[in-house]
Structure formats: C-alpha cells, structure tokens
N, C-alpha and C positions, 0 to 999 in steps of 0.2 A: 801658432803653428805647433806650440809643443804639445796644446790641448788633443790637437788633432791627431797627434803621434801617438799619446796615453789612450783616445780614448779607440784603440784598434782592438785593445784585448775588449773591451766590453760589445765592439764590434762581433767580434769572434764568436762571445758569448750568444750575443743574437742569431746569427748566424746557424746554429746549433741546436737550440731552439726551433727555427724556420725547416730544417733537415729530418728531426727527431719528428715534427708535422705531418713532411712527406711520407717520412717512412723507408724502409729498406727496398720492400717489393715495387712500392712505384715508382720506384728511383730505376732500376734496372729497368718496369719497365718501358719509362721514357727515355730512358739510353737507348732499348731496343728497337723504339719508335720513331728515333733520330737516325740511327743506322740503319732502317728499314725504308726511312723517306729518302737519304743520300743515296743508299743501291739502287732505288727506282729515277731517281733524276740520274743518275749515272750513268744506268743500263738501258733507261727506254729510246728505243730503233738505235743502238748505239752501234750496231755494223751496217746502216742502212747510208749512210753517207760516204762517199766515195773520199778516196786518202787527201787531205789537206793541202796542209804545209808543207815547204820543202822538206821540214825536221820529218815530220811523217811520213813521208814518200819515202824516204833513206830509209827509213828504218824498218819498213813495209818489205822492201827490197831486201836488206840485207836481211831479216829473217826470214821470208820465203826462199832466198839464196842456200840461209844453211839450212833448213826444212831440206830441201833440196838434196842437197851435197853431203850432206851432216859430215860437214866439216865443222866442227862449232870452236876450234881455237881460233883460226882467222875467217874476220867478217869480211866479206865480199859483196861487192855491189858491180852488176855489168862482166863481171869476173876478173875484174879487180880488188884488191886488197884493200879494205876501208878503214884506216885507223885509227881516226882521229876522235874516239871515243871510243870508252872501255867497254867492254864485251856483256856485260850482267844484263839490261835490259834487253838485251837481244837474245840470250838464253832465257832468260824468264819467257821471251812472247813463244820463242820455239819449243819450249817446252810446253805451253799451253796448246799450241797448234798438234804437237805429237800424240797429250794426251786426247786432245779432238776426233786426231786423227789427220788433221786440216787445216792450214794456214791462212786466216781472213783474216777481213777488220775487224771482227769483235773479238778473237784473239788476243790479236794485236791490243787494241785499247785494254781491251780488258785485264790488264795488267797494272795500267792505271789508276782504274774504276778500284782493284781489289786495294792498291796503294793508297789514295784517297780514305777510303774504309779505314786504313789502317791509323792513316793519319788522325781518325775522326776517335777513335780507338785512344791515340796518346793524348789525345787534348782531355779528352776525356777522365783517365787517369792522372794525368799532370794537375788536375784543379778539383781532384777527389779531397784533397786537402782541407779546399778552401771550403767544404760543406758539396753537399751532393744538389741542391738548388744552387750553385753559381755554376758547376760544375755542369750540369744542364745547360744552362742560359750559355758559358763558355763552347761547349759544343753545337748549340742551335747555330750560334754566329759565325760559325767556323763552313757549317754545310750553307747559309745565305753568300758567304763571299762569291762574286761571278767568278773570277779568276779560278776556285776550284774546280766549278763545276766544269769549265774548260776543259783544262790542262786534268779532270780525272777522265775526260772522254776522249784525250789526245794520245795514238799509241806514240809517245817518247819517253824519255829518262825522266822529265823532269820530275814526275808525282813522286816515281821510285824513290829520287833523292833526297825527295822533300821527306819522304817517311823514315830513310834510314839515318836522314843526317839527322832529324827530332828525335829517333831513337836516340841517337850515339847524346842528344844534350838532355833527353832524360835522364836518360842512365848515371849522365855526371852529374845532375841535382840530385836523383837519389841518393846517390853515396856521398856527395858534400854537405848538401843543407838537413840530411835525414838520416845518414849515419846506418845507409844500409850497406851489410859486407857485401862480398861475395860478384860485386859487378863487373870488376875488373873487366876483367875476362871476356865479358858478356859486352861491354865498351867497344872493347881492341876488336871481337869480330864483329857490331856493328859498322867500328870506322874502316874496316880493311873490305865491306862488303860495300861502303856506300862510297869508296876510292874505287872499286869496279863498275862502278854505276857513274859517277863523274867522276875523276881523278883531281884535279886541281880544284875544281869550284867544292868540292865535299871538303877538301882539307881545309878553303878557306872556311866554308860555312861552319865546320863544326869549332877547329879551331881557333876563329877569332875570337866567337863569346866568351869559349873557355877562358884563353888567356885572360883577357881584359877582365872578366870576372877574379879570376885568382888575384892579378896585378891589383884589383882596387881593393883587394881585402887584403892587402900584403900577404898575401902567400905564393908570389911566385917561385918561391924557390923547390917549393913542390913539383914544380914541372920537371927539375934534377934530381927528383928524390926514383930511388933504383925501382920501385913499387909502382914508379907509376910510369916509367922511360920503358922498362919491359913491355907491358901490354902493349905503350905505340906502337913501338920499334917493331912488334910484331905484326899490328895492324900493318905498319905502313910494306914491311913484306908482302903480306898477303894482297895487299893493294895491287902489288909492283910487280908479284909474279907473274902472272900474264904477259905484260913490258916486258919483262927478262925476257919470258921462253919465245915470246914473239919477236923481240930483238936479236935471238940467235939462230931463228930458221925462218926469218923472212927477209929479202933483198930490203933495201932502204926502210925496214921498220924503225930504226932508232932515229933516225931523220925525221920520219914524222911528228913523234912523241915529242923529243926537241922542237920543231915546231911548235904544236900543239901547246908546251908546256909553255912558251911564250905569248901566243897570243893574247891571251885576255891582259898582256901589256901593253899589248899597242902593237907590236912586233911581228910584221908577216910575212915570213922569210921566202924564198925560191919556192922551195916545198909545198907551202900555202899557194900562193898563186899557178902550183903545176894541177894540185889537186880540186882549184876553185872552191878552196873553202871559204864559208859564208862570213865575211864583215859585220861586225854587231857595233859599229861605231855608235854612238848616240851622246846629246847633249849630258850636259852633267844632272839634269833635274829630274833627266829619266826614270831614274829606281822610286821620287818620290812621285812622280805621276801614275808611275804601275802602282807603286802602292796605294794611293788616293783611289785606281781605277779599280784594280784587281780585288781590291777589298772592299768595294762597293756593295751594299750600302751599309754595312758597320763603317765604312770609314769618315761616315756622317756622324761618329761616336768619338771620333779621336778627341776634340775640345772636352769633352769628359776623362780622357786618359790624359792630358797632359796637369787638369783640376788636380787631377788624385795625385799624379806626382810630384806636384806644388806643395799641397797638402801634407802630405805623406812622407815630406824631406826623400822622393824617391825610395819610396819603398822600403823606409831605415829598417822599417819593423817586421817584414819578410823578404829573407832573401832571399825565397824563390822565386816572386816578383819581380823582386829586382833585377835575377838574372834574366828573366824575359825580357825585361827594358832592356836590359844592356845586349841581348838579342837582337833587338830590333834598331836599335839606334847605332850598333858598332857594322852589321851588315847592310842597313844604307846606306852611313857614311864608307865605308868600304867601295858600295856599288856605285856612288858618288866618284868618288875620285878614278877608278879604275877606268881608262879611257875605253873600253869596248864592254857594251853592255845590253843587254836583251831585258824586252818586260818581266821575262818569267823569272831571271835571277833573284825575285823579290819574295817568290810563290814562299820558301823556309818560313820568313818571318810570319805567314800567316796565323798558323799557330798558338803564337807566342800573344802576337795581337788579339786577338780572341781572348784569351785568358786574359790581359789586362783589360780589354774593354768590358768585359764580363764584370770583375772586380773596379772600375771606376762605375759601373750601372746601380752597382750593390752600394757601393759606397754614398753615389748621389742620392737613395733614395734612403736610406737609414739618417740623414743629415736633413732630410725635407721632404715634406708632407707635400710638400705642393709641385715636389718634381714627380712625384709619384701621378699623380693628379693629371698635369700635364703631358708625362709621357702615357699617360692611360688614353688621352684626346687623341695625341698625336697619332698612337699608332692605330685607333679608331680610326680616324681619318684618313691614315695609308694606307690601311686594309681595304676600304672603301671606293678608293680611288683605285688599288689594286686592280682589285675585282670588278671594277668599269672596264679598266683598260684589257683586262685580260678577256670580258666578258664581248665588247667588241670588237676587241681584234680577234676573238677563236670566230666569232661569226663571220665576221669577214673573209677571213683565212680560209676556211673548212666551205661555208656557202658558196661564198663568191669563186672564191681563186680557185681553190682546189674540187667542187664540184661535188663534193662527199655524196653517199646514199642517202636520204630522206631515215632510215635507220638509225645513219649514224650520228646524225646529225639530232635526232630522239637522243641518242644517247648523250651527246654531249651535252644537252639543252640537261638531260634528267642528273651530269655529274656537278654542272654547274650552280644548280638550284639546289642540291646536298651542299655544296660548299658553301652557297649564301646561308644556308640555314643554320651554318654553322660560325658564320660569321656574324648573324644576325643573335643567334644562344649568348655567342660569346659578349658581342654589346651590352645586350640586354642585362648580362649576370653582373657588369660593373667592378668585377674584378681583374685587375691587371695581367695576373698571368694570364687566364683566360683568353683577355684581348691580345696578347703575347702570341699565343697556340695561333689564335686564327688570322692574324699578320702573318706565321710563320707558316701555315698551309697554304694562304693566298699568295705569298709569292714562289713558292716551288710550284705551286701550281702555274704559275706563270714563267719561271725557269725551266719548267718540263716541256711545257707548249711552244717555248724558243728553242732548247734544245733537242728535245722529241721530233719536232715537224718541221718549224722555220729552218732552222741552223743546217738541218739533214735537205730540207728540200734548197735552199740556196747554194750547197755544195753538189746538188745532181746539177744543177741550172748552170754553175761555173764551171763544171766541169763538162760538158755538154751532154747528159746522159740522156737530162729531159728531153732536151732537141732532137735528139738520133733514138728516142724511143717513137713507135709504132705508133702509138697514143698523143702525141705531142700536139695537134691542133695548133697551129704556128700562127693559124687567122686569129683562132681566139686568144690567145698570150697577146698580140698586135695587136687586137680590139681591147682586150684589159687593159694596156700597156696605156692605151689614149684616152681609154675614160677614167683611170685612176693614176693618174701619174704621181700623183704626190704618196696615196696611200700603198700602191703598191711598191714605191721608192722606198720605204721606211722598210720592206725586205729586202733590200738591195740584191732583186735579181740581175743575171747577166740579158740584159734586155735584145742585145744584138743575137744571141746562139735561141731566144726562147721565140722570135719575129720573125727567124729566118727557118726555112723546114729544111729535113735531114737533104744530103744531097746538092745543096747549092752552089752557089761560087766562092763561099766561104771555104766549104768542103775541098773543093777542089783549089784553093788557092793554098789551102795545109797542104794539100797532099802535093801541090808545084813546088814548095817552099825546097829551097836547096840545102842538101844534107850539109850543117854546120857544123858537125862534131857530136856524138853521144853524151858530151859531160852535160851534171844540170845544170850549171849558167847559159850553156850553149841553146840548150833545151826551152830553157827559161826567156832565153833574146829573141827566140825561135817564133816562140809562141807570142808575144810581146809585138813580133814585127807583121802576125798574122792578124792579132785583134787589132791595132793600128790600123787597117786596110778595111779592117771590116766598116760597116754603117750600122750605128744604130738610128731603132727609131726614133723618133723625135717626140717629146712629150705633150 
C-alpha cells in the first residue's frame, strides 16, 4: 500500500502528459459540449408538464402569490403566510417571471435548470486540478446522474442549494488546500445566501464537512481563530435577517421558525400539525438508497471508489480528495441517523462523488491494461443496448401511443440513424474515450426522450389534462390500455382519467365531493378518496 501511495506523483505525471495531448482549446471546448448537452436535457418541453409535487405546487403558489402582490418579504400561499422555508428561491423564480413579464412553469423550474448549470460549472473547476481530462470525465458523470436531471427540472429549492452550499465547500478548499487569499468574504456570502435558500439543512450541509475535515487534521481550533468567526457570524446574520424582520411584523412568525428549526429532529410541534406540514420520516437506509438511486448509473462505479480509497490510505496524498470523501461519508452518516429524512437530502453529495469516481476511473486504468480493455467492451455493449432500448421505445412511444405525423416520425427515424452512426464511428475507432463520447450521447439521448416526452406526458395523464382535453380519444387510450398492458404500464399512466372521457361520473363525483378544508393535506385526502371510487380498466 505504501507503493501505491509513492507512486501518485508519477500518476500526476501522467496525467499531465494526457492533458498537454488534449490541449487548452478542446478542453474548453468539451466543457462547453457538456454544458451545452445538460441545458438541453434540462430545458427540452421543460414548462410543458403540469406542477408535480406537493414541494412544486407550494412553490408554484407562493410565487405567482408575490408576482401578484409584490409583496416579496412575506411568502403567502391561499393568502396565508408560509413560513417554513426561507424566501431566496422564491425571489429567484419571481424575479424570473418579472423579467418575462409572466409567472409559468418554465420560470418557475428554470431557476433550477440555470442552478444545475452552475453546479456542472463547480464540478468542473473543482477537478481543473486533477488535469483537464479527469476534469472532463468528472463533469460527464455529474450530468449522467438521474437524480439531477430531476431535481434540475423541478421548480424548488433543492438544486439552489445544492449550488450554493458546493459553492460555500469550494471556496473552503480553495483557501485551505490551495492557499488562495481573498475568499473570506466571498464564503460568508455564499453561506448567508444558501441559509436563505434552506436555513438548517445548508448549515448542516456546509458545516459538517468543514468541521470534520479541520477536526481530522487537528486544526480545529481554527474555527476560534477571530479571521475566520467574523465572516460566519456575519454569514449567519445575513441568513437570519429575514427571521428577524419577519419575526417582528408578522403574528406567530417566530413560532414557526422554532418549529421549523426542530423538525428535522424528530419534533413536530402544535404549529406543524396546524400548518400540515409534510412528515419526511423514513427508514435509516434511506440517504444510502437515494444515493445508490439518484446517482444512477455512476453509482455502478462506487466498488472503484471505495478500491482507490483502500489504495490510496484515503486520499493521504490529496486533500482535496479527501475532503470530498469526507463530504460524502460525514453527510450520509448525518442523513442516516437524523430521524426525518427525504431522497433529495443526498442531491449535495453528488458532486463530490463525481470527482471521486472520476479519479478511482483514472486510477484503475493507469494500474491495468486490461481494465482499460474491458471497460472499452463494457461500455460498447451499454451503448448498444442503450440505443435498442431507446430505439424501441421512441418507436413505440411516438407510432403507437402518441400517433405522431408521418413527418415526424421521418424525422426521428433520420436523428436516430445520425446517432447510430455515431455510435457505430465510435466502435469501430477502438478507442476508449471515443466509446466514452458515444455511451455518453446514447444515454442523454435516452434521458431526454424520458424527460422530454415521457415524464411531461405522464404528468398531463395524472393530472388529468389529457382526459379534459378535446382530443383525448378515451376509446383509443381503452383500446391501447388492453392490447399493451404491460408495455404501455412501463409509462405508468393514470389509466382510470386517460379510459374515462371528459365529463363523466368521475367528473361529477369531484365536483359532489364535500368541501374538506382548503389546506394541501386536506386537498390531498380529497383527491385520494375521489381516485379510490374511480374504476380502472382492467388489463
């Protein structure tokens, strides 16, 4: 293991070498070819699908409220006061809407999509270090993880915070492990921007790696030193101010906040249950299943990341590495023990993973010829199967279900057969990155076609838009419905709202339904005890 430690600088060396190949100009501009594939998976029909989640709906609400009102200190939902999350991302979408002109869902999301971007941005510069080819490969794995693609088309906080809180752990590896002046400053207002963005969970995300990183190289007492208590203390102000001024001119706002600050202990006071805010209880394995899922399919790389950090005496030989493990490993075990917990608490770490997995890919292949070799097969073969799976189900999708023009259906046939030929270049050339590129087009192409069309048309279908549109054909969804049950199952439409036509006793069994109360749980039971009643067809 100590050979393996010594021989990192000659790693280095290589590394160096493989970069000075690249070049400056193609390095940039394969960063811009990465960033240019992320905005179109992010943005394609990205205001065509109707509001999600509950997180979406609220937040949908309260910023067409202050659009509205341009009231933008207190957020209001119903025309109630909503406080239980800080104000920034809801000024960010309103501000977006303003400069529009207009309040939608691409607005809306689109605050995420640019967050995402940004994030793609730090990974980026975070692993300019390790050479501009791993630096690459770091950023490709970062835009493959599902979970971002998500959560960058979702209008909430979460992408927001994902960007500010990796800002605020740049900024601290720049000035620790790199001895750049001057960030102070540039810290304190990322952490007091990304405590208006999530208040508790930014403190913990930013501040656990920190400490724990300082604490394992005995420098905690840095944390007391006057140099570096200033900048918080000022961040944690600027966090708070908002709390203040809305705790002295709004009825029960410090009641909330107190709530609020408890929750993610377990603790869900009066206040919580008057306001029905949402329960995130989940087993303790949760953060490591989001992560297995949300980082799908790099996270079929982790047995490579844990290799290197065997190897590697964890990272003895850079600590910028190592602060990424300890990124990753100190905010699981955190989301581990914390009894309330959601998938997306895990989104931060994505990042950090990416860079490691990045550097255990480089590592495995400077060490073996014949990893090199096999992951050349492998990803030959995923590509392959890729481009099956996407190449039947757009047929299917587009022919069958959805009925497309003969046009367009030309057209998809003429983008498909450019990709294979591109797939087919890259086999044939027998070099790795190559095979890499055309893996990495085959499946956005197939991320774009789920979230493009699928994801947008499954969310008119549940919400009932398809149904109550003009065009809805109710025979024909109930004739697809019985001759493809399994294949058109694998979309998981809402089969009952797309079988029944606009108008029916569905219809009129919502609209009998007896007024339960305005709040969303109420809304939520509402709805719940309307689909209950309904019939679906039978497969």
């Amino acid at each position: 293991m100590a050979d393996d430690v010594r021989a990192d600088a000659a790693d280095d060396a290589e590394d160096k070498d493989l970069d000075d190949s690249v070049g400056h100009v193609r390095a940039w501009l394969f960063a811009a070819l990465l960033a240019l594939g992320l905005a179109l998976l992010l943005t394609a029909q990205l205001g065509a699908a109707p509001v999600g989640s509950r997180a979406e709906q609220r937040c949908d609400d309260i910023v067409r409220a202050m659009h509205a009102s341009g009231d933008w200190l207190v957020p209001r939902r119903e025309g109630a006061a909503w406080l239980n999350k800080p104000p920034l991302f809801y000024w960010l979408a309103t501000s977006v809407g303003a400069l529009r002109g207009q309040v939608d869902r691409f607005g809306l999301r689109s605050v995420s999509a640019l967050a995402a971007l940004g994030v793609l941005l730090l990974t980026l510069l975070w692993a300019r270090r390790r050479g501009a080819v791993e630096a690459l490969l770091a950023g490709a794995l970062f835009t493959c993880m599902v979970e971002v693609i998500a959560r960058g088309r979702e209008g909430t906080a979460e992408m927001t915070l994902c960007l500010l809180a990796n800002l605020c752990l740049f900024l601290f590896a720049e000035r620790e492990f790199h001895a750049r002046a001057g960030l102070r400053w540039c810290f304190a207002l990322a952490l007091g921007a990304a405590l208006l963005a999530k208040a508790t969970s930014a403190l913990l995300i930013v501040g656990l790696p920190i400490g724990v990183s300082l604490l394992s190289r005995g420098r905690g007492a840095q944390l007391l030193r006057r140099r570096h208590v200033v900048p918080v203390v000022t961040a944690l102000l600027l966090g708070v101010s908002w709390h203040v001024v809305v705790s002295l001119t709004t009825p029960g706002a410090f009641a909330t906040f107190t709530s609020a600050l408890l929750l993610p202990l377990g603790v869900v006071t009066e206040q919580q249950s008057v306001l029905h805010s949402a329960t995130h209880y989940g087993a303790w394995y949760l953060p490591i299943d989001s992560l297995l899922r949300g980082a799908a399919p790099v996270s079929l790389l982790l047995p490579l990341v844990v290799v290197r950090a065997w190897r590697s005496r964890f990272w003895q030989q850079n600590a910028t590495l190592r602060f990424h493990a300890i990124v990753v490993i100190s905010l699981l075990t955190a989301f581990v023990l914390l009894p309330q917990k959601r998938p997306h608490y895990v989104l931060p770490c994505f990042p950090s993973l990416a860079l490691l997995t990045a550097d255990a890919c480089f590592a495995a292949a400077r060490r073996s010829a014949r990893f090199v070799r096999r992951a050349r097969i492998s990803l030959g073969v995923a590509q392959l199967a890729l481009f099956a799976l996407l190449g039947v189900s757009a047929a299917f999708w587009f022919g069958v279900v959805l009925e497309v023009e003969r046009a367009d259906l030309f057209a998809l046939a003429a983008g498909l057969a450019a990709l294979l030929a591109v797939v087919v270049f890259a086999l044939r050339s027998g070099r790795t990155s190559r095979v890499a590129v055309g893996a990495l087009l085959v499946w956005w192409a197939l991320l774009a076609f789920h979230a493009g069309s699928v994801q947008v048309w499954r969310e008119r279908s549940r919400s009932g838009e398809i149904a109550a549109s003009a065009d809805a054909e109710s025979a024909r969804w109930a004739d697809l419905l019985q001759r493809y049950p399994r294949l058109l199952g694998a979309f998981e439409p809402d089969r009952a709202a797309l079988a029944q036509p606009p108008g029916n006793a569905r219809d009129e069994l919502a609209s009998a339904t007896p007024d339960i109360g305005a709040s969303p749980t109420s809304q939520l039971a509402a709805g719940s005890f309307v689909h209950s009643l309904s019939v679906e067809t039978p497969p």
